[in-house]
C-alpha positions in Angstrom: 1.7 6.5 7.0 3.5 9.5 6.2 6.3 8.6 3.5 6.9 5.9 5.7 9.4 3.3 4.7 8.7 -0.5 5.6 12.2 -1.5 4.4 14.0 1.1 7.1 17.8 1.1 7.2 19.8 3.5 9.2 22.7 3.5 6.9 21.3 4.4 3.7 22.5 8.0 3.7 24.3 9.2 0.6 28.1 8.8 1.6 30.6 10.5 -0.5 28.1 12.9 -2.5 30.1 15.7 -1.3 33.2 14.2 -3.4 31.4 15.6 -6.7 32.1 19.0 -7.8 28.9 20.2 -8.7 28.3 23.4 -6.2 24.6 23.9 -6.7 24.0 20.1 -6.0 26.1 20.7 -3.6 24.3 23.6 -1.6 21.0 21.9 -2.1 22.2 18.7 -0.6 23.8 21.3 2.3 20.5 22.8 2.7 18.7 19.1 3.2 21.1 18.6 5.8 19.2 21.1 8.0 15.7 20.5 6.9 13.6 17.4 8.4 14.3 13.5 7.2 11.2 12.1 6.6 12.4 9.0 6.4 15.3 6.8 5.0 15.1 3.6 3.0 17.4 1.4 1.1 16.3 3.2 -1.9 15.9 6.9 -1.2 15.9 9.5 1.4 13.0 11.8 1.3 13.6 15.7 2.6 10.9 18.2 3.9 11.7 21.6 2.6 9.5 24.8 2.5 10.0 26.4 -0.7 8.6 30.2 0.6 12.3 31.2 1.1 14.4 28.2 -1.2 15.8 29.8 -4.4 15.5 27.2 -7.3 13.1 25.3 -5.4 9.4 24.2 -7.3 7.5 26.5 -8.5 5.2 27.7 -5.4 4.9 28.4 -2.1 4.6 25.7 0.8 6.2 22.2 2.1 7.3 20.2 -0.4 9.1 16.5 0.0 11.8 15.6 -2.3 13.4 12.4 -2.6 16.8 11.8 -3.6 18.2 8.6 -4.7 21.9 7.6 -5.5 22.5 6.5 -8.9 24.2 3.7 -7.9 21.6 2.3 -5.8 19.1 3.2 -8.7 21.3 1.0 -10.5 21.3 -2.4 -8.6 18.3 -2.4 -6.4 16.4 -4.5 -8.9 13.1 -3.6 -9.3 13.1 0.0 -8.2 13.8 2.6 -10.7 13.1 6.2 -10.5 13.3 6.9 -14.1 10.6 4.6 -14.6 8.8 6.4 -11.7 9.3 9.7 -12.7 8.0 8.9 -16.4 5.2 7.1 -14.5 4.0 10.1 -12.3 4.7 12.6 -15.2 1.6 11.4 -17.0 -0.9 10.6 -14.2 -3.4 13.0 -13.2 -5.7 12.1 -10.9 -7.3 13.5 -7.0 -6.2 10.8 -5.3 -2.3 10.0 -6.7 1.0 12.2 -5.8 1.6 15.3 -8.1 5.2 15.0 -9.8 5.9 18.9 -9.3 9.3 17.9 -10.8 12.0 16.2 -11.5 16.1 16.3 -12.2 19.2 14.3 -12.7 23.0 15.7 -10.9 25.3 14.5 -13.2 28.5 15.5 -11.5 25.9 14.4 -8.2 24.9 11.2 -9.9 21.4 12.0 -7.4 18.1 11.6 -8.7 15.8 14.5 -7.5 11.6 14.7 -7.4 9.6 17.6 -5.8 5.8 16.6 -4.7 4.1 18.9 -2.4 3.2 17.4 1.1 -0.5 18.3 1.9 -0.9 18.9 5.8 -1.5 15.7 7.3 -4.1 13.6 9.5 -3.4 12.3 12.8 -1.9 8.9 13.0 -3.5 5.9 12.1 -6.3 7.5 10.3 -6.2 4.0 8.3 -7.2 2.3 11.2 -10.5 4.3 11.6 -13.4 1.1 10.8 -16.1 4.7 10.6 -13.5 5.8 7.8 -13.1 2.6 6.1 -15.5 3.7 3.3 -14.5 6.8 2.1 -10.9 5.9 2.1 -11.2 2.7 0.3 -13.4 4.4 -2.6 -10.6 6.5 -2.5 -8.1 4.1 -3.1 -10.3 2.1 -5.3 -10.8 5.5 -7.4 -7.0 5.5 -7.5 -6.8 2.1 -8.8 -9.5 2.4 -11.8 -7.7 5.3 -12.8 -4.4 3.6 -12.8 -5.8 0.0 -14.7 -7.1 1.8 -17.0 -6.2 2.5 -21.1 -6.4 6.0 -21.6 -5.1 8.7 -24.0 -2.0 8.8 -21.7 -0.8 5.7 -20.6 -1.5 1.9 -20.6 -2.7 0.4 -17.7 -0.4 0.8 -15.1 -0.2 -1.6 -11.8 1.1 0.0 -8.6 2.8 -3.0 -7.1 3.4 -2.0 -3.6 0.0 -1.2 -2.3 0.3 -0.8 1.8 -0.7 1.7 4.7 2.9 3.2 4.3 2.5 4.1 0.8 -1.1 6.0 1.1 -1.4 9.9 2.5 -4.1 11.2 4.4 -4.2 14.3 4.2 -6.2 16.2 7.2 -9.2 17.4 4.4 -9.6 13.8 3.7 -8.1 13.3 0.0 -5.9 10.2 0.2 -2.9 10.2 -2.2 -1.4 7.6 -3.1 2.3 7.6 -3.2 5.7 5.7 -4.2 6.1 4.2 -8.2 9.4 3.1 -7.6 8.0 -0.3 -8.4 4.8 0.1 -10.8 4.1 -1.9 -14.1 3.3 -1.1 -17.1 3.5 -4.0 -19.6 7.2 -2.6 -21.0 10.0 -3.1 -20.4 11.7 -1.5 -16.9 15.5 -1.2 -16.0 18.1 -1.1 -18.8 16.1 -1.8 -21.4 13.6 0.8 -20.4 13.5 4.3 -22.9 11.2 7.1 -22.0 10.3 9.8 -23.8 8.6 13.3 -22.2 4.9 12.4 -22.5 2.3 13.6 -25.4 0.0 16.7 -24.2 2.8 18.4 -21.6 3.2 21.9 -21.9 5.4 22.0 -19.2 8.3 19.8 -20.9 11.0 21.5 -18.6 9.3 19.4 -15.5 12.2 16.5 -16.3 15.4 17.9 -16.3 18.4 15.7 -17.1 16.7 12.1 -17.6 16.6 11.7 -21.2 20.4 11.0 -21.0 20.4 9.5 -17.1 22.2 6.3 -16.6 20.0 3.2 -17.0 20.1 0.4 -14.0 22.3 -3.0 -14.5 19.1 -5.2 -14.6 16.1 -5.5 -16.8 12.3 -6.7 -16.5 10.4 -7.6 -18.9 6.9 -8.9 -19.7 8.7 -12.0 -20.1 10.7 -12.0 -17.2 8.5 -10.3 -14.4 10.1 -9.7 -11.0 8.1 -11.4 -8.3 9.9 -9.8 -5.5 7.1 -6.8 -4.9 4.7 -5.7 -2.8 5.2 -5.6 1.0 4.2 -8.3 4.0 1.0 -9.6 4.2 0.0 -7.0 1.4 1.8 -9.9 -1.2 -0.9 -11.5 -4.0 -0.6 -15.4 -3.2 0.7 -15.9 -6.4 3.9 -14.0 -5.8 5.4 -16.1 -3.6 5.7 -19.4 -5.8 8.6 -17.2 -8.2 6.1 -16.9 -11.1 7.9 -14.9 -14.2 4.9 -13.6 -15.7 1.7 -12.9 -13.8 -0.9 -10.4 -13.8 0.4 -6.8 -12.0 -2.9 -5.4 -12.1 -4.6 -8.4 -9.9 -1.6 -8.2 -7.5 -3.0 -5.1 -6.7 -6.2 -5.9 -6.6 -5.3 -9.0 -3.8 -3.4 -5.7 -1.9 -6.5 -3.7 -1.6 -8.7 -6.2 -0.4 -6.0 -7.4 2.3 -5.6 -3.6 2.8 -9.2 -3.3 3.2 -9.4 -5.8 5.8 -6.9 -4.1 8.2 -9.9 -1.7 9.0 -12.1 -4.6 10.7 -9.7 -7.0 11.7 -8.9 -7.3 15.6 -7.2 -4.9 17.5 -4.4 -5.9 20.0 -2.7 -3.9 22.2 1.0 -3.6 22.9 2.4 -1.9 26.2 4.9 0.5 26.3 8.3 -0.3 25.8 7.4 -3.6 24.8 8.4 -5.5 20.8 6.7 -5.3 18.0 2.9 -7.2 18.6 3.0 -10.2 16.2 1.5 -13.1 15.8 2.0 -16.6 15.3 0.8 -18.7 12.2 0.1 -23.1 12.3 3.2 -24.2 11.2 1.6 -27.7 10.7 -0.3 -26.2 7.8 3.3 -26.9 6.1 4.4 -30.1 5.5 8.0 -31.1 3.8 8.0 -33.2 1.0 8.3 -36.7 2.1 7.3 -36.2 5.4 4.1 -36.1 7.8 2.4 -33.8 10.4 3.6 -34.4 13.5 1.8 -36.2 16.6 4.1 -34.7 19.7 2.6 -31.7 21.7 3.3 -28.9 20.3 5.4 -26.2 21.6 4.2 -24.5 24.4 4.1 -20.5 23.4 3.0 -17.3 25.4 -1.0 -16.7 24.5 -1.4 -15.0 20.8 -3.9 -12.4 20.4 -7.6 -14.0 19.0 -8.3 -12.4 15.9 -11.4 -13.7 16.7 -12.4 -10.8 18.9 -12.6 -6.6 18.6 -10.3 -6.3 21.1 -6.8 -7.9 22.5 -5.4 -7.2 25.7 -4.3 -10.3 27.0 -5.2 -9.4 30.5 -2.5 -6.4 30.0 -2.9 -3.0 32.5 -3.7 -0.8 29.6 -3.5 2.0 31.9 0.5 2.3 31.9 0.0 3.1 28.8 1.0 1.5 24.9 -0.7 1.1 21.7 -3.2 -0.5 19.7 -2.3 -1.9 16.2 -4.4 -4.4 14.2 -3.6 -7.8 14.1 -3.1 -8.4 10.0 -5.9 -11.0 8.0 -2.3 -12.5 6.5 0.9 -13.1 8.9 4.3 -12.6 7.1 6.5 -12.3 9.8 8.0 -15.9 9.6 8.9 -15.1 5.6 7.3 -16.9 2.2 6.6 -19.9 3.5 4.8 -18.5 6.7 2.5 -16.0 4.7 1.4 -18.9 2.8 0.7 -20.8 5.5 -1.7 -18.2 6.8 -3.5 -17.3 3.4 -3.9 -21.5 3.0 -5.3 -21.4 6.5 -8.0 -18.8 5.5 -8.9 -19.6 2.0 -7.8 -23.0 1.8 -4.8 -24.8 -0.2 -5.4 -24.4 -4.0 -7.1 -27.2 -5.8 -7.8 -28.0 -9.5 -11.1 -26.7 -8.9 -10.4 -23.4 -6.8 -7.0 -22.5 -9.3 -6.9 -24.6 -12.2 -3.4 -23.2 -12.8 -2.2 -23.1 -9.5 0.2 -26.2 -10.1 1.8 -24.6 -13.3 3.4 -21.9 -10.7 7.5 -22.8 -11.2 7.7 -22.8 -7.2 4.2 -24.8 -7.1 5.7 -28.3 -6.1 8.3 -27.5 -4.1 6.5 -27.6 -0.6 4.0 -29.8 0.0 0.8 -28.3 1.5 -1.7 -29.8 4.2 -4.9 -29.8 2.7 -7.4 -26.9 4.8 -10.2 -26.5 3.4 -11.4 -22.5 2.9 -13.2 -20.9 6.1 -15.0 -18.4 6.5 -14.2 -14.7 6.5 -16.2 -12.5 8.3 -15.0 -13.8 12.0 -11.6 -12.7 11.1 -13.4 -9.1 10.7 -14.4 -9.0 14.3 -14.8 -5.4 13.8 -16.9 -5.0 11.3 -20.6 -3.7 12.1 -22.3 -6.9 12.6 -25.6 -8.2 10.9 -27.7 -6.8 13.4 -26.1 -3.3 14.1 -27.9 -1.3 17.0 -28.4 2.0 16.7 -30.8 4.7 18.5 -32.2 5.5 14.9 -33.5 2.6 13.3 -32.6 3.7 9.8 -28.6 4.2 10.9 -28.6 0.7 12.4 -29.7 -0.5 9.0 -27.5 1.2 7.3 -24.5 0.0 9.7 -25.4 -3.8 9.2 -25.9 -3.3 5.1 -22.3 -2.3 5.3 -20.9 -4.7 7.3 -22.1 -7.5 5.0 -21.5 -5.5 1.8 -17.8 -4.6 3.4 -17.3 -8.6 3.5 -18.5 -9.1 0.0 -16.1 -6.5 -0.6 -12.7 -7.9 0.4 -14.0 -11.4 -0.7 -14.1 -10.5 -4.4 -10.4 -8.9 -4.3 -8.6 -11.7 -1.4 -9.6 -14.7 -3.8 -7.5 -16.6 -6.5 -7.2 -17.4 -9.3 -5.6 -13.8 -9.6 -8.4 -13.5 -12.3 -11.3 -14.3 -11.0 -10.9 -10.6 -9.0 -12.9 -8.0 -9.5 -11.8 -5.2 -11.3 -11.2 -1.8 -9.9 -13.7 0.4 -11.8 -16.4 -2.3 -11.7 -15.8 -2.0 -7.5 -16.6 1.7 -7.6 -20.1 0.4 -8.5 -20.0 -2.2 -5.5 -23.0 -2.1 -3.0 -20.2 -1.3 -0.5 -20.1 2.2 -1.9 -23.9 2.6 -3.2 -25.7 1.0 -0.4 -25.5 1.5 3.4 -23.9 5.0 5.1 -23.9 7.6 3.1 -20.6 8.0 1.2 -18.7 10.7 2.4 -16.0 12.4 0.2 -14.1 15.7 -0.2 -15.5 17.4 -3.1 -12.8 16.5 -5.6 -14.4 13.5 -5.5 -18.2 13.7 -5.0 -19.8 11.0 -7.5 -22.0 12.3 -10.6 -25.4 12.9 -9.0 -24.8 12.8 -5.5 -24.8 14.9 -3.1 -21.7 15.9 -0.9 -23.6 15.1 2.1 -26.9 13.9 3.2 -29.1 14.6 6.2 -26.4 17.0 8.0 -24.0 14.3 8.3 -20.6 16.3 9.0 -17.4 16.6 6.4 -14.9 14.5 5.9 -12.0 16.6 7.7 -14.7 17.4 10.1 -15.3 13.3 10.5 -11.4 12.6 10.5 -11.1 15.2 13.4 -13.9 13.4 15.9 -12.7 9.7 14.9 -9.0 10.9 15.7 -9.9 12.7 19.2 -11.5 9.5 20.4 -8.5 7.5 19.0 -5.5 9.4 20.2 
């Protein structure tokens, strides 16, 4: 959850940098060396440094990450761009998004180079904490409004890769959300993009070098759209049938309700030592062209986790020791045509009435679909608090079951097509998920107009994020 990278490869260091004779690119890349990977990607390697005793380094004292990036990648991994991310993050203010501390271009390096500070992090797989699940969405949802919106700054601006990975939980609570390698804005990105240091800035130095940095080979633009974003099951429907325009800001509001989801949704558990706990999807959802389901048995296959069901062990000894991981609303580990299959199986294969526009998709009619019809949602959140919610105090049990029907309505209104028929992002901080229910608990960045921190001596969120993470780890 930590600058995590879903797209992980072990040989994306930056060979050769050392061939360039720029000597203090040089001694900070020397310096990296012996400071903490975060992680590597295709795209970037991210650094931990503390800047208390780094000459040159941000303004400031503390950790900081900074993420480098080759120019050359930069230049052909189509669409990430860190110009367009740094121009991005330059203009964005807001509690629960990164702060750009700054940013700078190595000519003789050809590196791209942005500070943020780290904030001290929450245990692992705070994400994954259903008591949570409210404050952290209105969080994210916060994030989102502020990001849709038209404002004096910029234009509405889509995140694109919304996922666990690419969110920071910081240990008082105040998610951030991270990585616009990939975000819209309704302009053109790549070599066709131009930026210019934003209106308002004081602090104009903050982008050193990128007014003349070398642009990448391809372009997007509102008329050609790059469909290849977002991450796993986390992909809006419509993304997978190679659309070249579509609406950015819906894609992420299909991520956050599939995002929301992964905080009721079963939990499995995977043993020590063993692979990666996945599951299987209906393959005879999908149907060739010209061809019909079959009527053989089908392929006998070890027992799949019930998503059905708050917990998964499949008769495992859970004493030897392992994890739990939740078992995704959407499976996209057999590729495109798999993570359709899935969504189809939960909401049903499109029709003229459910997406009117469904078929004018360009990759629309190349498969043909069995018809499912929709089903319902809620068992597929076996851990949400049910209906009739006990509790030793009758007004908490209430309040459990208003939000485990509100936390439904919730990720119905966001996991739905057509892509506009979601609801929008600042009309969800009004949703009766948020208003009604459990008091909302939020760091103080963040406390809503008129209410109260906290109500009834209910603890802090750090103080909340503490307990849940004892009993988890």
């Amino acid at each position: 959850m930590y600058f995590n990278s879903e797209d992980e490869d072990s040989g994306s260091s930056f060979s050769g940098v050392g061939a360039y004779d720029d000597t203090a690119a040089q001694k900070l890349l020397n310096r990296f060396a012996n400071d903490q990977i975060l992680t590597e990607g295709i795209h970037a390697t991210i650094y931990k440094i503390d800047t208390d005793n780094a000459d040159g380094a941000a303004t400031g004292a503390g950790l900081r990450a900074v993420k480098l990036v080759s120019a050359f990648k930069n230049a052909r991994l189509e669409p990430h761009d860190i110009r367009s991310e740094v121009h991005v993050l330059a203009r964005l203010s807001h509690p629960n998004i990164i702060q750009l501390l700054e940013a700078s271009y190595s000519h003789q390096q050809k590196i791209y180079q942005i500070t943020m500070p780290i904030p001290q992090p929450a245990p692992k797989r705070a994400l994954q904490y259903s008591a949570l699940a409210k404050s952290f969405l209105y969080q994210i949802t916060s994030a989102l409004a502020y990001l849709h919106a038209q404002t004096d700054e910029h234009a509405p601006i889509a995140h694109r890769d919304l996922k666990p990975s690419n969110i920071l939980v910081p240990s008082d609570g105040c998610i951030k959300l991270i990585d616009f390698g990939i975000s819209w804005e309704d302009r053109p990105r790549g070599h066709g993009a131009s930026f210019q240091e934003p209106r308002g800035l004081h602090d104009n130095g903050r982008l050193n070098g990128f007014s003349d940095a070398p642009k990448p080979d391809w372009d997007e633009t509102p008329e050609s759209m790059c469909c290849q974003v977002s991450s796993g099951p986390y992909r809006a429907l419509e993304l997978l049938f190679a659309p070249r325009r579509y609406d950015a800001l819906a894609v992420d509001l299909w991520s956050l309700g599939v995002l929301a989801s992964g905080f009721f949704t079963s939990l499995a558990f995977k043993p020590k030592g063993a692979g990666a706990g996945l599951r299987e999807f209906d393959w005879d959802a999908l149907i060739p062209e010209g061809t019909t389901a079959g009527s053989g048995p089908a392929n006998q296959s070890p027992p799949e986790p019930d998503p059905t069901v708050p917990f998964n062990s499949l008769d495992m000894d859970t004493s030897a020791g392992g994890t739990w991981y939740r078992i995704p609303i959407f499976d996209s580990t057999r590729g495109e045509i798999g993570l359709i299959a899935s969504v189809f199986k939960v909401l049903g294969t499109p029709t003229d009435t459910s997406w009117p526009g469904f078929k004018s998709l360009p990759a629309a009619s190349a498969l043909v679909f069995n018809p499912v019809s929709p089903r319902p949602l809620k068992p597929l959140l076996p851990n949400i608090p049910p209906s009739h919610a006990q509790s030793d105090d009758r007004i908490i049990g209430a309040c459990l079951a208003a939000d485990g029907e509100n936390a439904v309505k919730f990720i119905e209104q966001l996991v739905c097509y057509p892509p506009e028929s979601r609801t929008k992002a600042v009309d969800l901080l009004r949703h009766a998920y948020f208003t009604e229910g459990c008091t909302l608990v939020l760091p103080s960045t963040l406390t809503p107009a008129g209410q109260p921190l906290i109500q009834g001596g209910l603890e802090t969120l750090p103080e909340l994020i503490s307990i849940f993470s004892a009993n988890v780890e």
